[in-house]
C-alpha positions, 0 to 999 in steps of 0.5 A: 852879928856873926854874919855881920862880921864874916862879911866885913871880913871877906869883903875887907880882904877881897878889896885889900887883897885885889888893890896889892894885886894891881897895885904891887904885883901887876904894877899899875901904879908905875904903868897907871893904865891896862886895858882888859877888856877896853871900853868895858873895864879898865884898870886905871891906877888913881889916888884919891885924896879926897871924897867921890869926885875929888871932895875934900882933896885939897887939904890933903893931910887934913882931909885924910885924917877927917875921911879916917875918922868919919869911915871909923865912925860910920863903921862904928855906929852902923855896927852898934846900930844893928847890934842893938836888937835883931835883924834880917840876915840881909840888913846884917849883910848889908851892914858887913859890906858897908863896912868892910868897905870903909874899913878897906877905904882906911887902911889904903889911907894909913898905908898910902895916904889915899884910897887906891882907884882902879876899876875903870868901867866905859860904854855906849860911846861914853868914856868915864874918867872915874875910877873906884874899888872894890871897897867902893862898891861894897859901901854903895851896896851896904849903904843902898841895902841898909836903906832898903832892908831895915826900918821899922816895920821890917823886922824880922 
């Protein structure tokens, strides 16, 4: 369970630690877009109030504390899920990115009152009109490992 918690906490402190830079000291939320290395990444400042896509963004105040909970709940159950017996260091790394992106995901809506967007990836012709996180890429990655690296007949 050690490396499940070294893990949440790198992975909550890159995502926090990137999303003051580019928010607080590059300004992004005052200049809303940098190129740096267009079409390839961008940096596009986006408050997301909502889930993937803008869910649950019109009841904001709602929808806010409802994401909070689940995230706190998700986080929760993943980590009393792989406590409960032994695991591969990949589930329990999986497991650390899931949740020290959801974790991150929190904070930005206690702080900001929505998640802080701003990687914007295009290419091939193809402008993408989304942005994400840090954190963002973590629960996807924790969320795929999870599935992948744990069950029944994969136990350590």
């Amino acid at each position: 369970m050690r490396l499940l918690a070294i893990i949440t906490a790198l992975v909550f402190v890159l995502d926090q630690a990137t999303k003051f830079h580019v928010v607080q000291v590059l300004g992004l939320a005052e200049r809303l877009r940098i190129d740096v290395f267009p079409p390839y990444l961008n940096l596009r400042m986006a408050w997301n109030r909502g889930m993937n896509f803008g869910l649950l963004s019109n009841d904001a105040e709602l929808g806010r504390w409802l994401l909070i909970a689940v995230a706190l709940a998700i986080s929760a159950g993943v980590t009393f899920w792989l406590a409960r017996g032994p695991q591969r260091p990949v589930a329990l790394v999986s497991g650390g990115l899931l949740v020290g992106g959801a974790l991150g995901n929190v904070v930005d809506r206690l702080v900001y009152g929505a998640v802080a967007d701003f990687l914007n990836m295009s290419c091939c012709g193809i402008d993408n009109p989304y942005a994400f996180n840090v954190a963002d890429i973590a629960i996807f990655a924790g969320a795929l490992g999870l599935v992948v690296f744990t069950g029944r007949d994969k136990t350590p």
